[in-house]
C-alpha positions in Angstrom: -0.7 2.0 -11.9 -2.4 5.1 -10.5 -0.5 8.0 -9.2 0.2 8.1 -6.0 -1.4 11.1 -4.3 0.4 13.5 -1.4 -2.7 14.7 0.4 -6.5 13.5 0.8 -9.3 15.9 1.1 -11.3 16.9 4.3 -13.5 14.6 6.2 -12.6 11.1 4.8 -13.4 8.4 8.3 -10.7 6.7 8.3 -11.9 4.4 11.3 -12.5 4.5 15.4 -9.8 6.2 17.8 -9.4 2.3 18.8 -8.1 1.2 15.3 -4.7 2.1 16.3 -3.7 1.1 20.0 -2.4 3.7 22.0 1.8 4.3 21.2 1.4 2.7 18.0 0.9 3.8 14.1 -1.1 2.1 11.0 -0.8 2.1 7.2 -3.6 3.5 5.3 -4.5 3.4 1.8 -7.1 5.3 -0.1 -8.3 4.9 -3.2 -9.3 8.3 -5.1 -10.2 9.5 -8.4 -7.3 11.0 -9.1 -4.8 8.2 -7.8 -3.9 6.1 -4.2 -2.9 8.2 -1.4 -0.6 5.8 0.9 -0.1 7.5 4.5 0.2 6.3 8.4 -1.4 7.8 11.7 0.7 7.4 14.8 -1.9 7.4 17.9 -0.8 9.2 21.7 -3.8 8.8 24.0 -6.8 10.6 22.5 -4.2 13.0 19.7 -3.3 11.4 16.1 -0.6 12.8 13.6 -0.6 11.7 10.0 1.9 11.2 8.0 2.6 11.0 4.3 4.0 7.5 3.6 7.2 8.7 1.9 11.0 8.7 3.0 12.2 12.5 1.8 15.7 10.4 1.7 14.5 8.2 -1.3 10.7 8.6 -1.8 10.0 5.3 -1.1 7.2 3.6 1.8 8.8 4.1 5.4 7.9 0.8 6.5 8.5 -2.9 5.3 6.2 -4.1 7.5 2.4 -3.4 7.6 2.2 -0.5 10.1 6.4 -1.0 11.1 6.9 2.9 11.4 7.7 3.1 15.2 11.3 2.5 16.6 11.2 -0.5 19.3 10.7 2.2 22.4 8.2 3.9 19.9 9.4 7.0 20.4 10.6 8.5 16.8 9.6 7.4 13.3 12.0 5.1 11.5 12.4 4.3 7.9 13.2 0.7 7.9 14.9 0.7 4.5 17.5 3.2 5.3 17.4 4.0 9.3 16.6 7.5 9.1 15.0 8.8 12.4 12.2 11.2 12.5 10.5 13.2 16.0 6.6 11.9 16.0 5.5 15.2 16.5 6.4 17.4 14.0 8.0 15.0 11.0 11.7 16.3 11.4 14.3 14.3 10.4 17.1 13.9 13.2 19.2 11.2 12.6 20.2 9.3 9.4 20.7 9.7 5.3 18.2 12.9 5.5 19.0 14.6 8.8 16.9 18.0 9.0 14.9 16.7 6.1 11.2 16.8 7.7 8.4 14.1 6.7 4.9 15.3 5.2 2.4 16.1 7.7 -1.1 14.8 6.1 -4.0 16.4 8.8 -5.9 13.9 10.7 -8.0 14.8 14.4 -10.8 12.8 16.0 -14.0 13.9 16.2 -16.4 12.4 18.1 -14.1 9.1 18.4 -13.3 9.1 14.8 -10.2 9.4 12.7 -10.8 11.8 10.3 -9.1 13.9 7.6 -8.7 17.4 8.5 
């Protein structure tokens, strides 16, 4: 199995702004040279935040369901295998097994209606 990868380089299109309805997050997966890079974008209005796809708690996926990384009101991050609770916006941890642990940022914008590494 290839390694998996913490960070992607500059410019990959990941898809349209539309890909990901507004309030909501998807998986992605990208295949490299060097390994498989496994992370999620979380989309609010025309602004996207990435996300490594790694629980600092246990290092394992945050979601058990493809593109499960929202709470129900969608307002924080939550690993599903172990309940920790993370702020969208900058990754922190602020409730569960890794309280003040902070999730991996991976840099995504939009440009020109595209996801794009940044």
């Amino acid at each position: 199995m290839p390694p998996r990868l913490t960070e992607t380089p500059s410019g990959v299109k990941l898809g349209p702004l539309d890909l990901i309805a507004d309030g909501k997050a998807r998986n992605f997966v990208l295949e490299m040279r060097a390994g498989r890079f496994h992370g999620f974008v979380i989309r609010e209005g025309e602004t996207v935040r990435g996300y490594v796809d790694r629980c600092p708690h246990m290092g394992v996926p945050m979601a058990q369901q493809l593109d499960g990384y929202l709470t129900d009101k969608g307002d924080l991050i939550q690993c599903s295998w172990h309940g920790a609770l993370f702020r969208i916006d900058d990754g922190l941890c602020v409730g569960g097994p890794c309280a003040g642990a902070r999730l991996m940022p991976w840099p995504v914008t939009v440009a020109d209606g595209v996801i794009i590494t940044a």
